[in-house]
gemmi code that builds the backbone of each chain (N, CA, C; Angstrom):
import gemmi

chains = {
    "A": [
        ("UNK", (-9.622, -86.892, -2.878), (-9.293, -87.990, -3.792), (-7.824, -88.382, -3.695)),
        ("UNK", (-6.913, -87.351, -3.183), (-5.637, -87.114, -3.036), (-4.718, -87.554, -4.266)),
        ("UNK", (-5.335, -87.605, -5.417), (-4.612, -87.725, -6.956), (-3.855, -86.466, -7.170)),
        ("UNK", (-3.987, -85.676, -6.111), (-2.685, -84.567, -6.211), (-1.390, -84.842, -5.715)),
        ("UNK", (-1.669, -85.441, -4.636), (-0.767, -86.114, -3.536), (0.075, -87.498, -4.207)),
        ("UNK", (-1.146, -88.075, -4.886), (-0.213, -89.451, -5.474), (0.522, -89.066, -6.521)),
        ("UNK", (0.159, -88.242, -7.453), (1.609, -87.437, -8.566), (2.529, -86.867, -8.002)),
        ("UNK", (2.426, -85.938, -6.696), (3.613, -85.552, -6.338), (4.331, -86.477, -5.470)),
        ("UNK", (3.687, -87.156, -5.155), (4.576, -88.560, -4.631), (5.296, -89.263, -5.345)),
        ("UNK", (4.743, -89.590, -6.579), (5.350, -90.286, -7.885), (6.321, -89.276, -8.773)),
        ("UNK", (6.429, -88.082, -8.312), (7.318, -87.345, -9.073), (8.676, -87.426, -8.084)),
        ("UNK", (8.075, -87.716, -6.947), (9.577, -87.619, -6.166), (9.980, -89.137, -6.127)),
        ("UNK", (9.148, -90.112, -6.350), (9.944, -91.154, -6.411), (10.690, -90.983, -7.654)),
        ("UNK", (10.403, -90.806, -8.598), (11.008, -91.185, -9.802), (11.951, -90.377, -9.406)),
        ("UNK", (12.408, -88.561, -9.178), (13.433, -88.055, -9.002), (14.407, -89.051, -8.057)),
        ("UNK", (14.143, -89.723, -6.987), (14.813, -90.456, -6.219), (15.816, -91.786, -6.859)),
        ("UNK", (15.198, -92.221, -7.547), (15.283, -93.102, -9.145), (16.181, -92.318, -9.759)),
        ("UNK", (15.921, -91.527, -10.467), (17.156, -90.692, -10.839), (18.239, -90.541, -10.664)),
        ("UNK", (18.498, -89.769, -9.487), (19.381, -89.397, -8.639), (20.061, -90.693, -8.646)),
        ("UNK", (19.449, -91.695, -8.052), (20.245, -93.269, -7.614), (21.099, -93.105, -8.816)),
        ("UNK", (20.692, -93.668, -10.160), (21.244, -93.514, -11.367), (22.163, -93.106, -11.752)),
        ("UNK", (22.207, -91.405, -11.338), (22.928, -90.504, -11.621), (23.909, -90.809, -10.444)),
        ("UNK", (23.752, -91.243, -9.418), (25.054, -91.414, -8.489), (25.886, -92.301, -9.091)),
        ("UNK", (25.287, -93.372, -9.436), (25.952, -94.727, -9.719), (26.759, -94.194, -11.306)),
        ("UNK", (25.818, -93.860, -12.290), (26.908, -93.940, -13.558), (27.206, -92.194, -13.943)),
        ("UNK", (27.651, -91.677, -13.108), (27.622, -90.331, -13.700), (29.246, -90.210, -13.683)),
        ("UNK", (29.990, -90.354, -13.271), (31.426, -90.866, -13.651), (31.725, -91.336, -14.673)),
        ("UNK", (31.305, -92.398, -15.369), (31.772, -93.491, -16.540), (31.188, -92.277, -17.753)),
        ("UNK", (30.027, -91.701, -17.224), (29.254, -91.322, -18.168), (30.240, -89.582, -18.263)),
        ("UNK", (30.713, -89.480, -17.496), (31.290, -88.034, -17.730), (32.838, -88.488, -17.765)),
        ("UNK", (33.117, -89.405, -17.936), (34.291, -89.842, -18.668), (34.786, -89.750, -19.876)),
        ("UNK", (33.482, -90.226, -20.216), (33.328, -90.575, -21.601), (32.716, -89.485, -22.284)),
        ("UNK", (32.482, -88.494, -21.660), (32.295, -87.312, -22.648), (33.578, -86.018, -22.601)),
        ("UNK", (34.227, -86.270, -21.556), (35.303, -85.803, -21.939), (35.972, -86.371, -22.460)),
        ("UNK", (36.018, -87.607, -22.837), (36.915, -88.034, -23.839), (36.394, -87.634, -25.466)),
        ("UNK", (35.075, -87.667, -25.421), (34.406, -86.957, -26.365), (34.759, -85.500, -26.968)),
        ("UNK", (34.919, -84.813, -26.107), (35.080, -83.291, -26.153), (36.639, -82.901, -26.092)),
        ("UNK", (37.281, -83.821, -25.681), (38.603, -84.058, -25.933), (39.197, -82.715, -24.623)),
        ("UNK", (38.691, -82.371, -23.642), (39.046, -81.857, -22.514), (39.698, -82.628, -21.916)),
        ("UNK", (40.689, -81.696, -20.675), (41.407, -82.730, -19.805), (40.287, -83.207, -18.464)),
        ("UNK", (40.685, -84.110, -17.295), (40.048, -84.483, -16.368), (39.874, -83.387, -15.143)),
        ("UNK", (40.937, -82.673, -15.185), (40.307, -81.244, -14.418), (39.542, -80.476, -15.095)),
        ("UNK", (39.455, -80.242, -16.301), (38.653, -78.954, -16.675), (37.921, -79.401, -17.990)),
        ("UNK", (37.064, -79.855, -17.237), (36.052, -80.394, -19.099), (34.461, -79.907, -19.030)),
        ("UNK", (34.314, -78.202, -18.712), (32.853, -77.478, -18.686), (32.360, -78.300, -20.065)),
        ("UNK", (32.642, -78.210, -21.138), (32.220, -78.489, -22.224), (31.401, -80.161, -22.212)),
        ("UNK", (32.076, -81.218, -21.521), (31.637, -82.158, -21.175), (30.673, -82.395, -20.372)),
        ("UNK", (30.458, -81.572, -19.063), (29.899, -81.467, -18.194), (28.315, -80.855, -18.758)),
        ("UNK", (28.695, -79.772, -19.431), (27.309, -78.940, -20.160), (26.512, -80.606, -21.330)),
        ("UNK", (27.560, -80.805, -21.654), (26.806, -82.051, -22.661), (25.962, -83.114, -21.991)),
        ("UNK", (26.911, -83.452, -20.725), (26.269, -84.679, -20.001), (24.949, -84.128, -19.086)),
        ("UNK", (24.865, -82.601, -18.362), (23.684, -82.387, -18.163), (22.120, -82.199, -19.520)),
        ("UNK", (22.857, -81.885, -20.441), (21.888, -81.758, -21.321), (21.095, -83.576, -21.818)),
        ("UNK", (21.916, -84.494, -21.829), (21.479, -85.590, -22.056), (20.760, -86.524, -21.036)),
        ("UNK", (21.556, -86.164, -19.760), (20.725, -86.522, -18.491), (19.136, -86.010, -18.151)),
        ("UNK", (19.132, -84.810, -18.876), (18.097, -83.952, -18.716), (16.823, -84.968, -19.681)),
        ("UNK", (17.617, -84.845, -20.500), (16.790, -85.803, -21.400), (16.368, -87.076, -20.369)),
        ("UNK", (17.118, -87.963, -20.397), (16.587, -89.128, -19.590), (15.868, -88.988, -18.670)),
        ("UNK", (16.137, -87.900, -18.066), (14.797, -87.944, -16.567), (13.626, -87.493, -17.598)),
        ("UNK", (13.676, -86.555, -18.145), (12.495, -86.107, -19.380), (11.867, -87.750, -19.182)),
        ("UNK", (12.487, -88.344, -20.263), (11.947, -89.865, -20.720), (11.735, -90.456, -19.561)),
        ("UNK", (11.763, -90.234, -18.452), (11.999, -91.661, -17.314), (10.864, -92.331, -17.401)),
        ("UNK", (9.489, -91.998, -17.554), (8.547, -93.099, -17.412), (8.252, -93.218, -18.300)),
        ("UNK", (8.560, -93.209, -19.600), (8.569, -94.274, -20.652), (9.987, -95.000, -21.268)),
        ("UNK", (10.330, -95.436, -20.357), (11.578, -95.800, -20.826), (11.539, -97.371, -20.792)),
        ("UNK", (10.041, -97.958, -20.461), (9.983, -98.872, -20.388), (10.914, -100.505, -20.986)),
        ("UNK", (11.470, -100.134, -19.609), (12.919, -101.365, -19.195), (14.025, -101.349, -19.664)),
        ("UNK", (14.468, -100.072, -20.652), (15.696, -100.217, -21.813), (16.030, -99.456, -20.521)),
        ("UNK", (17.600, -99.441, -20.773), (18.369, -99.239, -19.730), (18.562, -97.535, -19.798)),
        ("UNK", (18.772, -96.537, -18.932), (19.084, -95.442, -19.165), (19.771, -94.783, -19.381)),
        ("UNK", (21.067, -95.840, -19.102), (22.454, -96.172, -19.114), (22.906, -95.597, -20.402)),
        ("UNK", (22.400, -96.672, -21.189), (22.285, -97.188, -22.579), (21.722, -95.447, -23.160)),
        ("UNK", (20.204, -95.352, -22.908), (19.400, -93.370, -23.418), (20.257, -92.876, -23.246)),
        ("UNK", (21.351, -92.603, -22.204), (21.784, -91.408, -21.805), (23.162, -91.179, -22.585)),
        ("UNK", (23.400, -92.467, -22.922), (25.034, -92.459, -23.791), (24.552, -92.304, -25.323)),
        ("UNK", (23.355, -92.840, -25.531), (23.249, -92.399, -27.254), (22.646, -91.404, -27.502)),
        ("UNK", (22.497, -90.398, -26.456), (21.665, -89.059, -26.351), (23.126, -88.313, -26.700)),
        ("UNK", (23.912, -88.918, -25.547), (25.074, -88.324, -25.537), (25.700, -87.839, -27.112)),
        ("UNK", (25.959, -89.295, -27.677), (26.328, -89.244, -28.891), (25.698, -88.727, -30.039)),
        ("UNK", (24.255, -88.464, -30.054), (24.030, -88.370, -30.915), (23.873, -86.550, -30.453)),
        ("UNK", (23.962, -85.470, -29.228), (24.115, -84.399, -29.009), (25.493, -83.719, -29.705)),
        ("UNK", (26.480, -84.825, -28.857), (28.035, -84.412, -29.752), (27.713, -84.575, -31.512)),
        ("UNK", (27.299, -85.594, -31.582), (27.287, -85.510, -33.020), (26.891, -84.556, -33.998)),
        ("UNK", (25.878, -83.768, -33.181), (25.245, -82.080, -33.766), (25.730, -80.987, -33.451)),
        ("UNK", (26.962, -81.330, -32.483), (27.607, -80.198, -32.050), (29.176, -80.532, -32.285)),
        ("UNK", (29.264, -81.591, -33.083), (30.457, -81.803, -33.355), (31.695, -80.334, -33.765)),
        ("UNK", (31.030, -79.847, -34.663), (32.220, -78.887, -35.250), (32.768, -77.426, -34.351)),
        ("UNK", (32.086, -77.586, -32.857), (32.041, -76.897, -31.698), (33.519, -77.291, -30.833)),
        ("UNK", (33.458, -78.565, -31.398), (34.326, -79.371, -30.567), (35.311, -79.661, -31.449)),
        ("UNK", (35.968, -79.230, -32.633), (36.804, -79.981, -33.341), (38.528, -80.044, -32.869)),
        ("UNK", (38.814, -78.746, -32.206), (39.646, -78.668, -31.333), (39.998, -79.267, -29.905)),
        ("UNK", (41.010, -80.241, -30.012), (40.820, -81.077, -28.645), (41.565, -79.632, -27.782)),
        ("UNK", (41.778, -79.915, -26.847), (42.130, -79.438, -25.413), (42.759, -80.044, -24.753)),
        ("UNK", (43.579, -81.222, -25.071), (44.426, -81.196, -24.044), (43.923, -82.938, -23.717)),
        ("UNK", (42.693, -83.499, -24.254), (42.660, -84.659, -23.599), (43.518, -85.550, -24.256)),
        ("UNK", (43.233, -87.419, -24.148), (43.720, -88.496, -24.946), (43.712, -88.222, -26.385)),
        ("UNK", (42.380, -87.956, -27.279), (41.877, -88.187, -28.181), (42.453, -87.066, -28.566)),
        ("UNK", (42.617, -85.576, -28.634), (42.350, -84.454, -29.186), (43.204, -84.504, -30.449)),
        ("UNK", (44.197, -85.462, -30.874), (44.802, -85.544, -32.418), (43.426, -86.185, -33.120)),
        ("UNK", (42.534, -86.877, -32.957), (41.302, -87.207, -33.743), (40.878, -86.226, -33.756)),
        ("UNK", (39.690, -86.978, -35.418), (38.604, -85.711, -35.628), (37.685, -86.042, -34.579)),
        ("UNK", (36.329, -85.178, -34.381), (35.265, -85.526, -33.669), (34.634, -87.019, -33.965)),
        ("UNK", (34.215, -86.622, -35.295), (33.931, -88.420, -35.436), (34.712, -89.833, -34.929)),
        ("UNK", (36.094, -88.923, -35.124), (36.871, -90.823, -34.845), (36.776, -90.711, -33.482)),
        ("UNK", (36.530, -89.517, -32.630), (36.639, -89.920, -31.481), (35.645, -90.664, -30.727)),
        ("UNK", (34.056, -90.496, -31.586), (32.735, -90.831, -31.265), (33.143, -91.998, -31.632)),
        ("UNK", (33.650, -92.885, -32.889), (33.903, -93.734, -33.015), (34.488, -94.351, -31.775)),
        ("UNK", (35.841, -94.054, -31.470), (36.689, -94.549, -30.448), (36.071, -94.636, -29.301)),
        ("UNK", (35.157, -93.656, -28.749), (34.697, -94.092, -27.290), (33.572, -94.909, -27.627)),
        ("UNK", (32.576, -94.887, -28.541), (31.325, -95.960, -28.317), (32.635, -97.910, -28.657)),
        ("UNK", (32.988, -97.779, -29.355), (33.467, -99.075, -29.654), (34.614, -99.113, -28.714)),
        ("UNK", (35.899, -98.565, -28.298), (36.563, -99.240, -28.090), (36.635, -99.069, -26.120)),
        ("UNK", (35.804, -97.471, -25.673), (35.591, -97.456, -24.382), (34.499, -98.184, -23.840)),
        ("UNK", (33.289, -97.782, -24.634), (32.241, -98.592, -24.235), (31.659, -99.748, -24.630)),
        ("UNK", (32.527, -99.932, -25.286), (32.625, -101.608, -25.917), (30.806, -101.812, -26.573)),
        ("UNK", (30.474, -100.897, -27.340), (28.943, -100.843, -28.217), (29.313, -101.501, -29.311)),
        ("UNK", (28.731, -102.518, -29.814), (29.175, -103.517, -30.838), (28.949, -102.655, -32.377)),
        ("UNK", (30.039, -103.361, -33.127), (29.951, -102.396, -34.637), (28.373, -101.902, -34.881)),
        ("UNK", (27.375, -102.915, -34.859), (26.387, -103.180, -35.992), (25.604, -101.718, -35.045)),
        ("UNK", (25.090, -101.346, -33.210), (24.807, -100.208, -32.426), (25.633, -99.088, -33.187)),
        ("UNK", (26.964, -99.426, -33.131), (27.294, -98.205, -33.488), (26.924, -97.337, -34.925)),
        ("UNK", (27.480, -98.406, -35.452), (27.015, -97.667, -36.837), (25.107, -97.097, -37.099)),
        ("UNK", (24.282, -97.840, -36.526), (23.231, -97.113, -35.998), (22.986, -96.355, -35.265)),
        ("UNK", (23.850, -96.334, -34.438), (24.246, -94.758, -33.360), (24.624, -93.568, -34.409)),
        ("UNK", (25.559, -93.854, -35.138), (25.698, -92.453, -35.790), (25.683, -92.559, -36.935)),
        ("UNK", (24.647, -93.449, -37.492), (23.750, -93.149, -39.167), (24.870, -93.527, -40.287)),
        ("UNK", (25.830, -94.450, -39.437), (26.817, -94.824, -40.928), (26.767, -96.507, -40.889)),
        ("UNK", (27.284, -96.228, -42.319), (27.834, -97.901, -42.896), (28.573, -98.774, -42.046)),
        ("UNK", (27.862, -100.016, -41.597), (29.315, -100.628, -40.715), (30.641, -100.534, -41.004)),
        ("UNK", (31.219, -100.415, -42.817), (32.460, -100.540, -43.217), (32.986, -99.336, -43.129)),
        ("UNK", (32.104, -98.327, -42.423), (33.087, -97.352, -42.421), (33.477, -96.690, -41.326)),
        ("UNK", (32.648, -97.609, -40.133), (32.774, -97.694, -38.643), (34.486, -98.469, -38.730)),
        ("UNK", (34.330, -99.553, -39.095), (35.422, -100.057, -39.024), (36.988, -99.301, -39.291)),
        ("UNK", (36.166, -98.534, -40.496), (37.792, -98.084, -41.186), (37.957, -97.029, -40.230)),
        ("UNK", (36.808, -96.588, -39.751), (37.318, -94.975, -38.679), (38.199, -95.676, -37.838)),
        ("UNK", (37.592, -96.806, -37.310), (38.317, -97.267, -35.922), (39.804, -97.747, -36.129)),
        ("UNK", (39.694, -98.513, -37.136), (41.111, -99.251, -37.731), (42.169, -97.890, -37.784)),
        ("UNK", (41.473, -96.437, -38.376), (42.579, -95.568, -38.680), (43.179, -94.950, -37.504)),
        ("UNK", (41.753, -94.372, -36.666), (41.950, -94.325, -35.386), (43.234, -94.473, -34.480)),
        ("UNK", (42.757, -96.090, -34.079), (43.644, -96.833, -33.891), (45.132, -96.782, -34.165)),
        ("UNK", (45.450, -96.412, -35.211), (46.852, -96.371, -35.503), (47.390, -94.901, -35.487)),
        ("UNK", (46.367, -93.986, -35.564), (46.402, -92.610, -35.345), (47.340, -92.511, -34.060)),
        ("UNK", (46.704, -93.010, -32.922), (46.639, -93.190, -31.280), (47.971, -93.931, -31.357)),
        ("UNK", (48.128, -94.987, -31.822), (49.803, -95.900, -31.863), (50.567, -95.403, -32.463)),
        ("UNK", (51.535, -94.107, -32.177), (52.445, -94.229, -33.132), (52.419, -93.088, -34.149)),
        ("UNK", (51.633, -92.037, -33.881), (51.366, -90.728, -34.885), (51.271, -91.104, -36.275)),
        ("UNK", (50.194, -92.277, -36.320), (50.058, -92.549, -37.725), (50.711, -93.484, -38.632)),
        ("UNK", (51.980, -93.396, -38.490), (53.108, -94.128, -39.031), (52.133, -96.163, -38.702)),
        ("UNK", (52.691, -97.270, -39.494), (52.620, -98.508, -39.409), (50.775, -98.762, -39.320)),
        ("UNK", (50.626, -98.510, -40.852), (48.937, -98.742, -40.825), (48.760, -100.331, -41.086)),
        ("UNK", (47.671, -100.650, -41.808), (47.664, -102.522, -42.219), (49.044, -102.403, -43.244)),
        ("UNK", (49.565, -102.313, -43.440), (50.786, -102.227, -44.338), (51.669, -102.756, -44.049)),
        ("UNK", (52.325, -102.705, -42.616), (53.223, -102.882, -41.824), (53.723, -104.539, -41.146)),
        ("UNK", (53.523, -105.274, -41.816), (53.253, -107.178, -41.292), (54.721, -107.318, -40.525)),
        ("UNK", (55.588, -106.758, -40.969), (56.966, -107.516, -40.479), (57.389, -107.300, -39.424)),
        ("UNK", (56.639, -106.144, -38.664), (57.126, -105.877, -37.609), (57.133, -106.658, -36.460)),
        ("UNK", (57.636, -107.238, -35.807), (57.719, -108.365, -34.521), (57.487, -107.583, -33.322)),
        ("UNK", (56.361, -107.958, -32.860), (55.883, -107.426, -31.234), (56.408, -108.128, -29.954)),
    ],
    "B": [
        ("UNK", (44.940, -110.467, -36.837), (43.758, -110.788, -36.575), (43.621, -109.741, -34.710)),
        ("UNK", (44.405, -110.726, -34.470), (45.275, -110.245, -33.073), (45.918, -109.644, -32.992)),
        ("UNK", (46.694, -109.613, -33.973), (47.581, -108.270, -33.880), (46.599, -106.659, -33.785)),
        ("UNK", (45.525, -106.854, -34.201), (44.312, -105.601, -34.612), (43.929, -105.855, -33.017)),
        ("UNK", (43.798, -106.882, -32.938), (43.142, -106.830, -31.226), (43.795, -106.494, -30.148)),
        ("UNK", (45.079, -106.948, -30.195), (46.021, -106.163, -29.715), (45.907, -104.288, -29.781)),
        ("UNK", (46.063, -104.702, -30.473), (46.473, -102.732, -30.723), (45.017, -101.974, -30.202)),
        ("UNK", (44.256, -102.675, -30.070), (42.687, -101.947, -29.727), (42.754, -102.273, -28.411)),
        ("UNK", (43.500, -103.428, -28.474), (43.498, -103.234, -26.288), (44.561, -102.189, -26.247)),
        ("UNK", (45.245, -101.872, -26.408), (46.180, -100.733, -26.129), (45.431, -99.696, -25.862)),
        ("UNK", (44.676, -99.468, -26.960), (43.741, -98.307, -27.290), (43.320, -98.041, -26.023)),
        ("UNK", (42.332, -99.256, -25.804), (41.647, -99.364, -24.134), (42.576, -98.769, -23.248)),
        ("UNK", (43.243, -99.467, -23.178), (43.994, -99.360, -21.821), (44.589, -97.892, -21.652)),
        ("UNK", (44.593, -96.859, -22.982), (45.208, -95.901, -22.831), (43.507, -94.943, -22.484)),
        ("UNK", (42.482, -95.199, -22.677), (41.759, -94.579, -22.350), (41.198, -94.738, -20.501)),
        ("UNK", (41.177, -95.634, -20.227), (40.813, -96.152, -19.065), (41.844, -95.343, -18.384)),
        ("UNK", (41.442, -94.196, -18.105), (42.429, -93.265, -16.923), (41.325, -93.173, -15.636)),
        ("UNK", (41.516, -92.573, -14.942), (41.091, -92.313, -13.717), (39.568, -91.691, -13.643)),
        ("UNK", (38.590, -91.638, -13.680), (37.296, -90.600, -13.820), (37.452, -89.159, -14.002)),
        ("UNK", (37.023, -88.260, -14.315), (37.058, -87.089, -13.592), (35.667, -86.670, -12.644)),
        ("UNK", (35.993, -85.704, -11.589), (35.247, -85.789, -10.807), (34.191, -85.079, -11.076)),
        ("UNK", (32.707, -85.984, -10.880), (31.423, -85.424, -10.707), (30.939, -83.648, -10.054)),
        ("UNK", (30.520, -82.703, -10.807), (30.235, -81.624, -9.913), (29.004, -82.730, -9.146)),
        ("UNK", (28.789, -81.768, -8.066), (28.029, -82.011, -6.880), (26.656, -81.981, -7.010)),
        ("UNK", (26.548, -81.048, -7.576), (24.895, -80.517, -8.281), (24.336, -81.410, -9.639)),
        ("UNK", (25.141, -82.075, -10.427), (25.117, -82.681, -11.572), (23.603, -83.111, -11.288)),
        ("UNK", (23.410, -83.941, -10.721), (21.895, -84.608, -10.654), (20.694, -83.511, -10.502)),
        ("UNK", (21.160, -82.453, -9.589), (20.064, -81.713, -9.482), (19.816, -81.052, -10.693)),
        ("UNK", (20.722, -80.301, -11.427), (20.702, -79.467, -12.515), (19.869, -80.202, -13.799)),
        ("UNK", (20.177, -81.891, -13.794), (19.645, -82.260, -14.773), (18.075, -82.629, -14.679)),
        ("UNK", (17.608, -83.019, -13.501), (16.310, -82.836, -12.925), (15.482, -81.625, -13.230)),
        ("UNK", (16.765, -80.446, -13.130), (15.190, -79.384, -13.020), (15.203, -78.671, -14.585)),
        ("UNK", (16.453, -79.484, -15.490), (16.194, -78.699, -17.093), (15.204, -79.752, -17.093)),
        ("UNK", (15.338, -81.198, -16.900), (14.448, -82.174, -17.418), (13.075, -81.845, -17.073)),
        ("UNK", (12.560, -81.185, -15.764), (11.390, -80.474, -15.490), (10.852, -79.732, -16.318)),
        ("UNK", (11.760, -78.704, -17.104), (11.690, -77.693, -17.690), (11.345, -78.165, -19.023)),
        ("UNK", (11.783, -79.395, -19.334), (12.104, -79.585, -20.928), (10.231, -80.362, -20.814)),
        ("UNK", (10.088, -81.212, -19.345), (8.493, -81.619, -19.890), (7.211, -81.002, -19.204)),
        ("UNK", (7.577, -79.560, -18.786), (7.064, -78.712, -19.029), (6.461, -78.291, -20.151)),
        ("UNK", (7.492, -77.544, -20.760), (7.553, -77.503, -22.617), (6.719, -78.374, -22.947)),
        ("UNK", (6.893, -79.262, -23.022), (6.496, -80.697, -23.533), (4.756, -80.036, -23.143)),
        ("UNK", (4.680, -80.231, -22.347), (3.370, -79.954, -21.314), (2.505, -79.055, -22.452)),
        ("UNK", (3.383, -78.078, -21.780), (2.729, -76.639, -22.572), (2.621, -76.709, -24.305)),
        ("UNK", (3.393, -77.211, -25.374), (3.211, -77.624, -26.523), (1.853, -78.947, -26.932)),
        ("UNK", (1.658, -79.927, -26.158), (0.677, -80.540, -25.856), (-0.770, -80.121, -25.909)),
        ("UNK", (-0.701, -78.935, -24.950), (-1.724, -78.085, -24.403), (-2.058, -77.248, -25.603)),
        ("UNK", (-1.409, -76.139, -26.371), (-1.513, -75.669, -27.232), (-1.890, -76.170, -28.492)),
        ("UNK", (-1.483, -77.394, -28.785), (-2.221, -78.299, -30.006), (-3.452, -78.509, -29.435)),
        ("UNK", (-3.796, -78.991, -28.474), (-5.016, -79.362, -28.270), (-6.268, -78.148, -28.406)),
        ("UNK", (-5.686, -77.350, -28.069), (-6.618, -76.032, -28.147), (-6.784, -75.447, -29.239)),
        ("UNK", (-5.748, -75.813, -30.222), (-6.035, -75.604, -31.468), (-6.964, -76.201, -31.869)),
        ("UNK", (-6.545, -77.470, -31.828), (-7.700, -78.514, -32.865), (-8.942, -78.147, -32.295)),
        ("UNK", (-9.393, -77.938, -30.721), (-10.777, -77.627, -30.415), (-11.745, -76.159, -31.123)),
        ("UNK", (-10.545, -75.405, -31.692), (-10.900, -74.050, -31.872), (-11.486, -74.613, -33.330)),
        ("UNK", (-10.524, -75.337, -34.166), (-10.567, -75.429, -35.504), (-11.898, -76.273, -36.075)),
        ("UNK", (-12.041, -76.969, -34.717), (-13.521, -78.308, -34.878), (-14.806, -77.174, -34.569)),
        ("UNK", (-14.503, -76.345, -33.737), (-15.755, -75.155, -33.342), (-16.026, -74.680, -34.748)),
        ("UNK", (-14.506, -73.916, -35.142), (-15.106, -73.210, -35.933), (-15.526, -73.610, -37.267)),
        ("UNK", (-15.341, -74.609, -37.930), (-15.981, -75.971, -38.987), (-17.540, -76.414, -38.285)),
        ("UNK", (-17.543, -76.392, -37.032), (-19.160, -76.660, -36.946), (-20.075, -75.664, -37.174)),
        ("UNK", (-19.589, -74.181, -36.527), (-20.510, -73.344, -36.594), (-20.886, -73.005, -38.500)),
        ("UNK", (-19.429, -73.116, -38.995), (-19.619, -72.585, -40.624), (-20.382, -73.458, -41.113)),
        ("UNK", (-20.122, -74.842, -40.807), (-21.134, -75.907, -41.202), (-22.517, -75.564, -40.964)),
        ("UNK", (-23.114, -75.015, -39.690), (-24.473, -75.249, -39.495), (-24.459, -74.163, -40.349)),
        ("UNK", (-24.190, -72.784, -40.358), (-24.624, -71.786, -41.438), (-24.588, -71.668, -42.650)),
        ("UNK", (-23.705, -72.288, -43.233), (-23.650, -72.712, -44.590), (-24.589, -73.432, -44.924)),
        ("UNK", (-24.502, -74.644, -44.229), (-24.821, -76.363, -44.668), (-24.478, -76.750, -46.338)),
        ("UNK", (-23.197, -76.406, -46.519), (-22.918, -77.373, -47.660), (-22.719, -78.164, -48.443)),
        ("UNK", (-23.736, -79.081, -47.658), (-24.277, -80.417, -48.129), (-25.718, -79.414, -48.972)),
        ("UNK", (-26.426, -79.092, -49.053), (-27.549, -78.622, -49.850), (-26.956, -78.376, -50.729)),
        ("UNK", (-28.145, -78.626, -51.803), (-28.174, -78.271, -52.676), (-28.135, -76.748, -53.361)),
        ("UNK", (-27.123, -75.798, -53.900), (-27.922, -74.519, -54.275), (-28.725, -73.891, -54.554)),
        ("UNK", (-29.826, -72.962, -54.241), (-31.087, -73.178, -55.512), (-30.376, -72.219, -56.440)),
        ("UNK", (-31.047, -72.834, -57.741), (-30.411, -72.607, -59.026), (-30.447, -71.210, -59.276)),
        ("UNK", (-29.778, -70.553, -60.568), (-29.465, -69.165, -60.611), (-29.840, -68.901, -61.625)),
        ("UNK", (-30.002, -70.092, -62.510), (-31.372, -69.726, -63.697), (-31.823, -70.542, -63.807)),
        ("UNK", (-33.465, -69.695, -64.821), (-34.554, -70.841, -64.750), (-33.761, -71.700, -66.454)),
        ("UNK", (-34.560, -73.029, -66.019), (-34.255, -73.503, -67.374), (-34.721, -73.294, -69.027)),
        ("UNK", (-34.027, -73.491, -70.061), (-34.650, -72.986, -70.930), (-36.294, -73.879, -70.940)),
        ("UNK", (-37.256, -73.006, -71.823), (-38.638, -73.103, -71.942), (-38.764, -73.615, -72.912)),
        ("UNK", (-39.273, -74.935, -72.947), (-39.205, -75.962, -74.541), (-40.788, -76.740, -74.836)),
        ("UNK", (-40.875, -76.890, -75.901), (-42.137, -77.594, -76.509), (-43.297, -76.393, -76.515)),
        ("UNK", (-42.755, -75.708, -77.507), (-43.791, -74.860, -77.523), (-44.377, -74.846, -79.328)),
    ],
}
model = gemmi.Model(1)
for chain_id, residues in chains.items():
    chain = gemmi.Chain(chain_id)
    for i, (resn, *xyz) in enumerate(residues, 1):
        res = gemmi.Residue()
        res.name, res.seqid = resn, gemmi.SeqId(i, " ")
        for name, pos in zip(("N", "CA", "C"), xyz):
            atom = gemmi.Atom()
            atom.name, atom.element = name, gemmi.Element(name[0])
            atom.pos, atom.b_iso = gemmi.Position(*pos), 0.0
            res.add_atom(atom)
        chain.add_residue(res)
    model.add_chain(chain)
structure = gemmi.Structure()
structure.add_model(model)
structure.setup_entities()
């Protein structure tokens, strides 16, 4: 009947599928989880362990993933993994972010690296848009300047 | 307005560093937990199903021996009237 032959054929295409995937965005995507985990670019195991665990996931899902991008699964797997393992990670290491908490940093990379619009995000990680905003707004000034010149600050000339 | 937009492109621009580099194996490793994970999947699947078949057996057989749809026969006679 060779319906043995056509699943293991179809298991290696899809791995092939995969792989493509994983060649193409596994950079951006392990970028962005060390910026997550707040590791530096040589040494981010912690990032690396996260991004296989979410990838894992996506090939899991691959044939029902019908047409949403994996791109897209694999970064809100991402986020929403850090997000349960946040207090694992509260200590940066050395990366950009590591003066943020975990959250502002989830904040900071879905909105301001991966450019995920407020209304995703705040459905990405189960909060109020207004308080997506205020993470980012504080964020933001966290990152400029150690805090100092929040909305307060108008007179200053750039 | 811009001035906020400003300062969030900064933001950007201070994140946008260089990649760090891919291990080599990355794809394979996540392939064969993902194997593993719908495996699981597999095997949890499998195990419900064998439940429910056990649980429908054993409701039929109690059913045919019981049959508790009948009626009981009664456990006393009724009282004896019109006499």
């Amino acid at each position: 009947m060779g319906e043995r032959g056509g699943r293991e054929g179809e298991h290696r295409h899809r791995t092939r599928q995969f792989e493509a995937f994983v060649a193409g965005a596994a950079g951006r995507l392990l970028h962005a989880a060390t910026l997550l985990t707040a590791e530096t670019r040589t040494r981010n195991p912690r990032a690396q362990a996260l991004l296989t665990a979410s990838l894992a996931h996506t090939y899991a899902q691959w044939d029902r993933l019908r047409g949403e991008d994996p791109y897209d699964r694999t970064r809100a797997d991402l986020a929403a993994r850090f997000a349960r393992t946040a207090w694992r990670h509260h200590r940066g290491k050395g990366g950009v972010l590591s003066a943020l908490t975990p959250q502002e940093r989830l904040v900071v990379v879905l909105r301001l690296y991966e450019g995920v619009a407020e209304e995703q995000t705040a459905a990405l990680l189960g909060l109020p848009e207004e308080r997506v905003r205020a993470v980012c707004a504080r964020s933001v000034s966290a990152l400029r300047g150690g805090g100092q010149g929040t909305t307060a600050a108008p007179g200053r000339a750039s | 307005m811009t001035r906020h937009e400003q300062r969030e492109d900064e933001v950007r621009r201070m994140l946008e560093t260089p990649y760090p580099q891919v291990p080599g194996d990355l794809a394979a490793r996540a392939v064969e937990r993902g194997n593993r994970l719908l495996h699981r999947d597999r095997m949890t699947r499998r195990a419900l199903w064998a439940l429910l078949v056990v649980a429908v057996l054993v409701f039929t057989v109690w059913a045919a021996r019981e049959r508790p749809w009948e009626v009981p026969p009664a456990g006393t006679t009724p009282p004896l009237e019109g006499l």
